[in-house]
C-alpha positions as CSV (number, residue, x, y, z in Angstrom):
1,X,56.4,37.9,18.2
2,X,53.9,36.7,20.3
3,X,52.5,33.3,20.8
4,X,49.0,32.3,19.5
5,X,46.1,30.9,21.4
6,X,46.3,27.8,19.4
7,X,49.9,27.9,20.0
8,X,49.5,27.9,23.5
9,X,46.8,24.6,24.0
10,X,49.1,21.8,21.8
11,X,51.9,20.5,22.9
12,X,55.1,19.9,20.7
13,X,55.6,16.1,21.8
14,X,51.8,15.3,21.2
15,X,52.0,16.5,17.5
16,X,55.3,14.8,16.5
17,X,55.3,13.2,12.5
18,X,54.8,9.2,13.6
19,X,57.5,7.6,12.1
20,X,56.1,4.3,10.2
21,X,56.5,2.4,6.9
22,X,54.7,5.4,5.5
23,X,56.8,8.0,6.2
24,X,59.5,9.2,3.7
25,X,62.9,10.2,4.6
26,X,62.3,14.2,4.2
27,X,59.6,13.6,6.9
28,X,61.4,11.8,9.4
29,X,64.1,14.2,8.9
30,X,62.2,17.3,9.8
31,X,59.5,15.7,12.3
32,X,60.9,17.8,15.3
33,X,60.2,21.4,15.6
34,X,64.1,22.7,15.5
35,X,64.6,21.5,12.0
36,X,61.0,22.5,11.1
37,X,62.3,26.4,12.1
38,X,65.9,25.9,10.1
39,X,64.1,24.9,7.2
40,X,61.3,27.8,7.3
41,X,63.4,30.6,8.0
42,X,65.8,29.3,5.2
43,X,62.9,29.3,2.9
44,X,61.7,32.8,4.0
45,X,64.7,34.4,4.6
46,X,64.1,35.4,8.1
47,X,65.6,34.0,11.6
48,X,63.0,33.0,13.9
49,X,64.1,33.0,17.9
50,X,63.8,29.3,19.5
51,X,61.6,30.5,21.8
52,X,58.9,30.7,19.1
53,X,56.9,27.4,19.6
54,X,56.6,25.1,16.2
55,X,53.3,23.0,16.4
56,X,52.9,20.3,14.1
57,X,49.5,19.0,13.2
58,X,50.7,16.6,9.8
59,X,47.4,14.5,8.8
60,X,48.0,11.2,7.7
61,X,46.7,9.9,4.3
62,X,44.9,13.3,2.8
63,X,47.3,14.3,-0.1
64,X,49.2,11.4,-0.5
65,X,47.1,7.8,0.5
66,X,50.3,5.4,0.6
67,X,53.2,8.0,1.0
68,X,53.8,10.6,3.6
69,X,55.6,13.6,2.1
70,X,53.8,16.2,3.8
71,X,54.5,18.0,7.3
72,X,52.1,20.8,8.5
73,X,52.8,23.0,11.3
74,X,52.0,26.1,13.6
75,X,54.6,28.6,13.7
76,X,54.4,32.6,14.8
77,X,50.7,32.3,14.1
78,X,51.8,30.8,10.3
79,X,49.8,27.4,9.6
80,X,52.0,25.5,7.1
81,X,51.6,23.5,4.6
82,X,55.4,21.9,3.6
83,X,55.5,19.3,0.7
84,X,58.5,17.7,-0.7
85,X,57.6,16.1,-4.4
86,X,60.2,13.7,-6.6
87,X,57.5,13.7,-9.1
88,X,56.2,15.9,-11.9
89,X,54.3,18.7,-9.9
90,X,51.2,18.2,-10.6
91,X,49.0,21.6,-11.6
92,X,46.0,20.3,-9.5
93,X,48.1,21.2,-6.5
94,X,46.4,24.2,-5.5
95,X,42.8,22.0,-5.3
96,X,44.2,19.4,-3.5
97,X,45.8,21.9,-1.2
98,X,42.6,23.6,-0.4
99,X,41.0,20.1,1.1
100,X,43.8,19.7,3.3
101,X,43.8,22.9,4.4
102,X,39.9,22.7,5.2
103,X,41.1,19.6,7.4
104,X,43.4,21.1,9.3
105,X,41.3,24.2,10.1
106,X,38.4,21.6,11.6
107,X,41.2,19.8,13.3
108,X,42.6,22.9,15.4
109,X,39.8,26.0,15.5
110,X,37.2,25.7,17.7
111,X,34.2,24.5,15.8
112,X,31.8,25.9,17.9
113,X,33.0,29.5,17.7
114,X,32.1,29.7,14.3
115,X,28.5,30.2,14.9
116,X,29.4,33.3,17.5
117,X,28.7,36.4,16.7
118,X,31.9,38.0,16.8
119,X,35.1,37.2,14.5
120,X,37.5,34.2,15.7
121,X,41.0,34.5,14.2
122,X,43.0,31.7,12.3
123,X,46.8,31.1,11.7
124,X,47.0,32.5,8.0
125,X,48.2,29.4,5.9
126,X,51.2,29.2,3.9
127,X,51.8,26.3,1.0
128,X,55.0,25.6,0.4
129,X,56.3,22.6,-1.9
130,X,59.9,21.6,-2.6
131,X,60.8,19.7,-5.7
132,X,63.5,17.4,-5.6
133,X,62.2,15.2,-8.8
134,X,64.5,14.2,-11.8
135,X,62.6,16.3,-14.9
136,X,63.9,20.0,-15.5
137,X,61.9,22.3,-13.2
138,X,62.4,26.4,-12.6
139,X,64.0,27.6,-9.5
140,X,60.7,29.0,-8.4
141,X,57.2,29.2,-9.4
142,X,53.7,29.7,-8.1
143,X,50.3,27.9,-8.9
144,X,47.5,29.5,-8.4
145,X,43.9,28.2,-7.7
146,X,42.2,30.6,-10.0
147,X,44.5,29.2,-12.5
148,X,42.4,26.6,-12.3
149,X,38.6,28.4,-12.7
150,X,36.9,28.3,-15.7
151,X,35.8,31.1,-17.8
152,X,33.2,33.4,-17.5
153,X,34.2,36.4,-19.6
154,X,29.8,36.2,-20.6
155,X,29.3,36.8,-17.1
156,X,31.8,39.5,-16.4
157,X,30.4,43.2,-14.8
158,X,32.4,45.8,-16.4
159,X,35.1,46.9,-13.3
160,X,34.9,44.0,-11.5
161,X,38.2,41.8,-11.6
162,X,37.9,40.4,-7.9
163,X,39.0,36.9,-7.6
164,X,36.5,35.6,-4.7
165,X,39.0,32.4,-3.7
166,X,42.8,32.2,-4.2
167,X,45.1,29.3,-2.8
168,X,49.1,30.1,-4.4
169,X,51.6,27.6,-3.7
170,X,55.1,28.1,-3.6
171,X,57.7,25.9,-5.5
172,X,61.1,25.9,-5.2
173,X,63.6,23.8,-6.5
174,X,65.8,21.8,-4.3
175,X,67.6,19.5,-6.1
176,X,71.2,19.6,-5.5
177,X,72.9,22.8,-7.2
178,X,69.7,25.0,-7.1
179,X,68.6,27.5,-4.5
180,X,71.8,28.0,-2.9
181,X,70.9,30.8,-1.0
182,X,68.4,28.5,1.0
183,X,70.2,25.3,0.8
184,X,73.2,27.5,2.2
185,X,70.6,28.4,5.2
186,X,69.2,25.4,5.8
187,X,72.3,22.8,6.3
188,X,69.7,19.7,7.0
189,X,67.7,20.6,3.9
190,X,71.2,20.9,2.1
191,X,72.6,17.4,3.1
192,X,69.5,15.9,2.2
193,X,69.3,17.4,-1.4
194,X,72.9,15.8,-1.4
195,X,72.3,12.5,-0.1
196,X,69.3,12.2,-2.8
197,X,71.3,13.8,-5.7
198,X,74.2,10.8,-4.6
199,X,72.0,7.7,-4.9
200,X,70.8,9.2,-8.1
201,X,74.6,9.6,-9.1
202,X,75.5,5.7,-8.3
203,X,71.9,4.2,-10.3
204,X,73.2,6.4,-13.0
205,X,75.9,4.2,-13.1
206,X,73.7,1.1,-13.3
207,X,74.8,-0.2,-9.6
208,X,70.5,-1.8,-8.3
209,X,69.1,0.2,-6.4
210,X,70.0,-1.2,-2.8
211,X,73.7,-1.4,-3.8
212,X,73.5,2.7,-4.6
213,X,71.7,3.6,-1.5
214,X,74.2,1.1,0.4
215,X,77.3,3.6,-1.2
216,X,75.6,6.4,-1.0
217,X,74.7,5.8,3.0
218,X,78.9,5.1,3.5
219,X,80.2,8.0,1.8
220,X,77.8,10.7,3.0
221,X,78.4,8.9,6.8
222,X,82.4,9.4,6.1
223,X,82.0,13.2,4.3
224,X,79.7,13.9,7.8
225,X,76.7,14.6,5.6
226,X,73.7,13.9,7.3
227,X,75.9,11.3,9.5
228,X,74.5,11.2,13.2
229,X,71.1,10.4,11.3
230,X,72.0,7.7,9.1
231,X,73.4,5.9,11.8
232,X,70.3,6.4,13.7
233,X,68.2,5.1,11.5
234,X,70.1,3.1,8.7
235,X,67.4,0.4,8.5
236,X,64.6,3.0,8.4
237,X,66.5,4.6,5.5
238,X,66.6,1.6,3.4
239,X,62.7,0.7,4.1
240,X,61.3,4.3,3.2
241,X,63.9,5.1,0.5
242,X,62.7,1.4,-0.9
243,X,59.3,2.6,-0.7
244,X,59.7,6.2,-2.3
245,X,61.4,4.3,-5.2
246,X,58.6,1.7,-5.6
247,X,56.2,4.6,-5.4
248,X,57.5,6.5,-8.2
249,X,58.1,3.7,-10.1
250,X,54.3,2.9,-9.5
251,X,53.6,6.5,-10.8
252,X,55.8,6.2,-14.1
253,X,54.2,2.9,-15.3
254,X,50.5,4.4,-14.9
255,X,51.9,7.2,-16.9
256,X,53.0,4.9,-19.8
257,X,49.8,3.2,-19.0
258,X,47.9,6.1,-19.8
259,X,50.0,7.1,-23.0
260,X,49.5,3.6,-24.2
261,X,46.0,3.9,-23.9
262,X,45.8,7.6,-25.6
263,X,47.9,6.1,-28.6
264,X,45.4,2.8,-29.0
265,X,42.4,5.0,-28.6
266,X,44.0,7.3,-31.9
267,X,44.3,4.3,-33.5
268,X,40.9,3.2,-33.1
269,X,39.2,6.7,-34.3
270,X,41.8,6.8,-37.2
271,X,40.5,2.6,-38.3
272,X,36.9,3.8,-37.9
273,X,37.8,6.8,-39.9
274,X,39.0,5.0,-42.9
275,X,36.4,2.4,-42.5
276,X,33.8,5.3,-43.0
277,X,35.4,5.9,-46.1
278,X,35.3,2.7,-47.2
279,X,39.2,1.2,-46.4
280,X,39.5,-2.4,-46.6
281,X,40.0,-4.6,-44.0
282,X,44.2,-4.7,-45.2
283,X,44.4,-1.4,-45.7
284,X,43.5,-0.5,-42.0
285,X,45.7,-3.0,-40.4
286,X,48.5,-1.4,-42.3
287,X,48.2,1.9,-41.4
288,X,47.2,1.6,-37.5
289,X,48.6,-1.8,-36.8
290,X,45.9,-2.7,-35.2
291,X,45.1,-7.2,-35.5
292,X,42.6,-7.8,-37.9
293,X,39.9,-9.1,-35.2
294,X,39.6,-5.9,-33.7
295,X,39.8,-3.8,-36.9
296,X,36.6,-6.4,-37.8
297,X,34.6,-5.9,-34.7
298,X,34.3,-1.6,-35.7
């Protein structure tokens, strides 16, 4: 395999994830270009030599503004895109995937040979996203971008099928007891599912959330799972596990937020219903429970 050109002008130390309040612990664990190359020939079932150089060019604040659960890197002439989510996956993935990738071409290909007249060539991109959220989720799945087009079966020429833009990103399923062929690969990627899957264990037994990452911290550091890391950085564990909880917990209230909101708006187009058909004012409140003053001001 030979190296690329791109390959070639960074420098490994220069590109390393920055470690800050930001980051979550997946990131911090594979910021260095050895874990990185575990973790992606584990997902792609290959071995890739040490000697290949792992470039990573991770931009701060593009898919996620107060969370950093991205890592993006060079490998073998391979630009990658590597998510971890412990949320729904969201179906707008593939959009959101094509804005970062636009960035990271314009951070690393020469923007002046585009105008040249003869062809420049670009890693070829790879999105990969690894779920590790509580809701039931397949092994493995794809989304597409031209999922997301709208359709123009008016506007179709007989015979031509052609889809002029496509972005697929992978899923797979990490939580602990899935994927075992590539947790089995990857032992960093494998502890970590663990460690996650053990904090989850000890809330599930209604110990506050500090207490369960506390126990969870000791017994993976005396099983050896993920040990020489958590002693590294114990604080750093606590801060940005403290932060990926907040975050999510951030994420299900605007979700209830939003059903709320879905269930008063029914209940406003169900009142002005009835008062179109002439309810009374009592009648109304019963049915949508809506208070009288509001039920008035339709």
């Amino acid at each position: 395999m030979k190296k690329s050109n791109l390959q070639r002008k960074s420098n490994d130390d220069s590109h390393k994830v920055k470690r800050n309040h930001k980051a979550s612990v997946f990131t911090s664990l594979f910021s260095d270009p050895d874990t990185l190359r575990e973790l992606y020939s584990a997902i792609e079932g290959i071995t890739i030599p040490p000697d290949i150089p792992v470039v990573i060019n991770t931009l701060s604040g593009v898919l996620y503004p107060t969370q950093e659960n991205d890592v993006s890197f060079l490998i073998d002439n391979r630009l990658v895109v590597l998510i971890e989510h412990q949320s729904t996956i969201s179906e707008n993935m593939p959009l959101r995937l094509l804005e970062y990738v636009e960035h990271i071409y314009e951070k690393t290909v020469d923007q002046e040979k585009k105008y040249q007249k003869n062809m420049i060539k670009i890693p070829r991109p790879e999105f990969i996203v690894l779920y590790n959220g509580l809701e039931e989720y397949p092994e493995y799945t794809e989304l597409k971008l031209s999922n997301m087009f709208m359709e123009v079966e008016g506007l179709k020429q007989t015979g031509i099928e052609k889809i002029p833009l496509e972005l697929i990103v992978q899923v797979y399923n990490i939580n602990h007891g899935h994927n075992p062929k590539i947790l089995k690969k990857c032992k960093t990627l494998d502890n970590y599912s663990f460690f996650i899957d053990k904090i989850r264990e000890y809330l599930k037994e209604k110990k506050k959330l500090e207490e369960a990452v506390t126990l969870a911290v000791k017994y993976c550091k005396e099983k050896n799972i993920l040990k020489k890391y958590l002693q590294e950085h114990s604080s750093e564990v606590f801060n940005m596990i403290f932060g990926e909880y907040d975050r999510e917990m951030d994420i299900a209230v605007n979700r209830r937020e939003a059903r709320e909101e879905g269930l008063e708006e029914g209940k406003l187009i169900t009142a002005k219903n009835l008062l179109n058909k002439g309810s009374t004012l009592e009648f109304v409140h019963e049915v949508t429970g809506l208070p009288p003053e509001k039920i008035k001001k339709l």
